[in-house]
C-alpha positions as CSV (number, residue, x, y, z in Angstrom):
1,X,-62.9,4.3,54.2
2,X,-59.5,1.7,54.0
3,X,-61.0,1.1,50.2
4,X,-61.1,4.9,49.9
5,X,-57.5,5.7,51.1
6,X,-56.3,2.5,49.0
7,X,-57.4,4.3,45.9
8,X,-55.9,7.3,47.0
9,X,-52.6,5.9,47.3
10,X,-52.9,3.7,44.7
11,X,-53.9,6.9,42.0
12,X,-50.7,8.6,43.9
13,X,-48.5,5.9,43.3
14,X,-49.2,5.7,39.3
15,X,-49.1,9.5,39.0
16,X,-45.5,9.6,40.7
17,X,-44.0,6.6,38.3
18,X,-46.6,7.0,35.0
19,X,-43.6,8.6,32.9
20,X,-43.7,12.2,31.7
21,X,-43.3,12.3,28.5
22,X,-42.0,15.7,28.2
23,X,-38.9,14.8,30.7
24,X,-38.8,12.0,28.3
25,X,-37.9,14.0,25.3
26,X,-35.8,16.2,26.8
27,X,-33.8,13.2,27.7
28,X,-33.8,12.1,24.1
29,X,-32.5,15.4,22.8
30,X,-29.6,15.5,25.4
31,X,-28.9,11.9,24.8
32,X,-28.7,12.7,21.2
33,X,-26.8,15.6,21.8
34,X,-23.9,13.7,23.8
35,X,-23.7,10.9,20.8
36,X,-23.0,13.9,18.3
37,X,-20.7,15.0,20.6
38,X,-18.5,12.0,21.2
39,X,-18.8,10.8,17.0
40,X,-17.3,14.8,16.3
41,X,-14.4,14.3,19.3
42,X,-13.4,10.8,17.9
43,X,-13.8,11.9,14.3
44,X,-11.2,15.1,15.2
45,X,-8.8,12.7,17.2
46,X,-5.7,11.4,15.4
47,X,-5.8,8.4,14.3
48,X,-2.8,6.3,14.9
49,X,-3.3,3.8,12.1
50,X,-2.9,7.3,10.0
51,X,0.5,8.3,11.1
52,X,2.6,10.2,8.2
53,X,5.7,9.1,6.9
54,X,8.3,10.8,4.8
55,X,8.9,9.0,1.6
56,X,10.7,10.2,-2.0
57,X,8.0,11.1,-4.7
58,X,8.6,11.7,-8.1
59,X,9.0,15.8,-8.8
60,X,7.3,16.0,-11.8
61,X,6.7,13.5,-14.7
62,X,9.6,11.3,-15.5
63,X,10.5,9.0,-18.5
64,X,11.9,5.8,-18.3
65,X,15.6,5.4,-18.3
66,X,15.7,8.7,-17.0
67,X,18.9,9.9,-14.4
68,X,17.5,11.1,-11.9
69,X,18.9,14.0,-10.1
70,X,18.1,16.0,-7.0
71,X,15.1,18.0,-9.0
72,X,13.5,15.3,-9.9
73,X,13.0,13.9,-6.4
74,X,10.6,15.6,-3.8
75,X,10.1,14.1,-0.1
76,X,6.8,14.4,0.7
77,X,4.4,13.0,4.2
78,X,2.2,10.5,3.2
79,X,-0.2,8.2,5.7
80,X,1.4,5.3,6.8
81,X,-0.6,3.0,5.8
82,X,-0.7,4.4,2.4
83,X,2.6,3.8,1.8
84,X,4.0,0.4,-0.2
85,X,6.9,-2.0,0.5
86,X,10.1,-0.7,-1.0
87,X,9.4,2.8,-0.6
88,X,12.5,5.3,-0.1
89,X,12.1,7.1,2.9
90,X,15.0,9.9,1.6
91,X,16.1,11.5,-1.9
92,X,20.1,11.0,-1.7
93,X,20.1,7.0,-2.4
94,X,18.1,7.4,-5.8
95,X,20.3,10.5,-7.4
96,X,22.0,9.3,-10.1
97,X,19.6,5.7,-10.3
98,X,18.2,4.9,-13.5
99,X,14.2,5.0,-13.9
100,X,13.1,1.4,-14.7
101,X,9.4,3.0,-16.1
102,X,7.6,5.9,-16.1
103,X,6.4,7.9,-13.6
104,X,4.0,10.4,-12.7
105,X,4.4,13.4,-10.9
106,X,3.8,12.6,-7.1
107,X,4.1,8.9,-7.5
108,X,6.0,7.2,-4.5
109,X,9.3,6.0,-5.6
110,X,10.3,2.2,-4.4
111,X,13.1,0.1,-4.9
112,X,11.9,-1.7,-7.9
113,X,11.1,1.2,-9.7
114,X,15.0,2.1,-10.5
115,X,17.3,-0.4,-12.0
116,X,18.8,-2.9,-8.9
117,X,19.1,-6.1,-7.5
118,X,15.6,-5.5,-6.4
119,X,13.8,-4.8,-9.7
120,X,15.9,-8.3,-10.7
121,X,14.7,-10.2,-8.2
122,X,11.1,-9.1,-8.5
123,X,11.0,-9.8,-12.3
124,X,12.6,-12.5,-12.4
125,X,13.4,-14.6,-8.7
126,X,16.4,-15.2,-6.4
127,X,19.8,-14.5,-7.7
128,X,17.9,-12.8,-11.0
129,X,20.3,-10.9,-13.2
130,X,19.8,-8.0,-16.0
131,X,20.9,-8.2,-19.3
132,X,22.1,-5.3,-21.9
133,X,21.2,-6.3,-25.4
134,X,21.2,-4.5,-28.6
135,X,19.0,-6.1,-30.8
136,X,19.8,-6.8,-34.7
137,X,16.0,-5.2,-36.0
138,X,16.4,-2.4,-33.6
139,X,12.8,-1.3,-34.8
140,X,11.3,-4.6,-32.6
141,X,12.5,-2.1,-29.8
142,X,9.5,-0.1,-30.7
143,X,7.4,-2.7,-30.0
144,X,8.0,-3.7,-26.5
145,X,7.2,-1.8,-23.2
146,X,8.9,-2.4,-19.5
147,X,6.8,-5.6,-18.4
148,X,6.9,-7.5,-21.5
149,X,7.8,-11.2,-21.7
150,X,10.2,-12.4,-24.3
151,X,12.2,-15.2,-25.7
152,X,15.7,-14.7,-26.6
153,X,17.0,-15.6,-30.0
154,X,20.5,-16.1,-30.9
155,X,21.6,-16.4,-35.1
156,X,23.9,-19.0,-36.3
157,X,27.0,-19.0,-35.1
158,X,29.6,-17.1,-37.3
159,X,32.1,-20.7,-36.8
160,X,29.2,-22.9,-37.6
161,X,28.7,-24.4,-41.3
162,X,26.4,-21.6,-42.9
163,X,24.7,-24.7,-44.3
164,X,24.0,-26.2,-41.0
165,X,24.0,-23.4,-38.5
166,X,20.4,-22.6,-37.2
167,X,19.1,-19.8,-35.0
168,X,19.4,-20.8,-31.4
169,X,16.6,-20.0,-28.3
170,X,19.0,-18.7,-25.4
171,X,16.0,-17.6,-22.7
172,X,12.8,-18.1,-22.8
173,X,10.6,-15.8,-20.5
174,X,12.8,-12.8,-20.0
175,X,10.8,-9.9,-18.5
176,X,11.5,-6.5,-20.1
177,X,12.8,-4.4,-17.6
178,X,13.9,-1.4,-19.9
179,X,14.0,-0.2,-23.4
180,X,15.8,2.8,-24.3
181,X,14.2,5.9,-26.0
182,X,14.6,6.8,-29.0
183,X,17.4,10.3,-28.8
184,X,18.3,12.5,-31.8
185,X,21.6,11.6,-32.1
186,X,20.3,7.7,-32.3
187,X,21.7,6.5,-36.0
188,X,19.5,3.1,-37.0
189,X,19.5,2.0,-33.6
190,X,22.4,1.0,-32.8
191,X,23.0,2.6,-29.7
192,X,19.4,1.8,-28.0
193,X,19.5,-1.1,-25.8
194,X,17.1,-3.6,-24.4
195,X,17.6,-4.5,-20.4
196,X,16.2,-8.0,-19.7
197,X,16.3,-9.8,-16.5
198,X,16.4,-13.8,-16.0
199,X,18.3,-16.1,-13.5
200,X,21.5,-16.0,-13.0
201,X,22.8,-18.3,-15.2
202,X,20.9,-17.9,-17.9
203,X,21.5,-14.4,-17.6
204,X,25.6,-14.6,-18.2
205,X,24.7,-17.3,-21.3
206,X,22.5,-14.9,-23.2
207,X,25.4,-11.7,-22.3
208,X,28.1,-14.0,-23.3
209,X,26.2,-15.0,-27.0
210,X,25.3,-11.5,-27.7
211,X,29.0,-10.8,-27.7
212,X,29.1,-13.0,-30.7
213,X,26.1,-13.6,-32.3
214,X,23.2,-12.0,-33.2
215,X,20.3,-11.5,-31.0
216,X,16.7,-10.8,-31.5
217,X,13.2,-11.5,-29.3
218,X,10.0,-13.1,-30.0
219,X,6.9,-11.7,-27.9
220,X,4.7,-14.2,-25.7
């Protein structure tokens, strides 16, 4: 009879923890439930890696060496982290700057994208400087495009011996930071000029030659 009632309690006891497998599922399901749950509220709730800032965007497509004014500027919220070093956070500081390159409509205007000590300094170092220069062949002015590299070429000077003056190199490396378009009222190309920028001291050599001499560019 103890073997019997052993049994008994024995088939109890494995009935009362043998799992039931429909409980089972229905735990599954809700489980899977609460993680669907908790992905959608952390997919709805703001991320603050994504905050928005206001920056200064170009209006609508703009040309290089382009004025802007107030309608070409829009101020627009962007992500944060979206958002590169340099950009202008308001439109009043870039009316009346100069447009170093083109730019598309929407594109976030930075500080190096307008003519500055900061376009300088990121073309050409420290202390950088850009230099105005009207070019003798104005049709090599065609040729180049903001982000070009250069030499700087100086002819004889007019004092020297015909016989024994030679072309000089004034600069080599000079990033091209602007050239001027092409206008209807441009005659040969005289008036279009080519912005440069170099270190400082080369800079004010090469600006105080090409009030004398000749000047012209190689390409690298």
């Amino acid at each position: 009879m103890g073997d019997s009632l052993n049994a008994r309690l024995l088939s109890r006891w494995r009935h009362d923890w043998r799992p039931d497998w429909s409980r089972t599922v229905r735990a599954r399901r809700a489980l899977a439930a609460a993680l669907v749950l908790i992905a959608a509220a952390a997919a709805l709730r703001p991320d603050p890696a994504a905050q928005r800032v206001a920056v200064a965007v170009a209006a609508h497509d703009l040309a290089p060496g382009a004025e802007l004014t107030g309608d070409d500027i829009a101020v627009e919220s962007r992500p944060a982290t979206a958002i590169p070093e340099g950009a202008i956070s308001e439109s009043r500081s870039l009316v009346g700057a100069t447009l170093a390159g083109p730019a598309r409509r929407g594109e976030i205007l930075t500080d190096v994208r307008v003519l500055g000590p900061r376009l300088a300094q990121a073309a050409a170092g420290p202390d950088a400087r850009i230099v105005p220069l009207h070019l003798t062949d104005a049709a090599v002015l065609d040729l180049l495009r903001p982000g070009d590299v250069v030499d700087v070429l100086a002819g004889a000077d007019d004092s020297a011996d015909q016989t024994g003056g030679r072309p000089e190199v004034l600069a080599t490396d000079a990033q091209v930071i602007l050239v001027s378009a092409r206008t209807k009222t441009t005659t040969g190309g005289g008036d279009r000029v080519l912005l440069v920028a170099l270190p400082r001291h080369t800079a004010n050599a090469v600006a105080g030659a090409a009030l004398l001499r000749s000047i012209t560019v190689t390409l690298h």
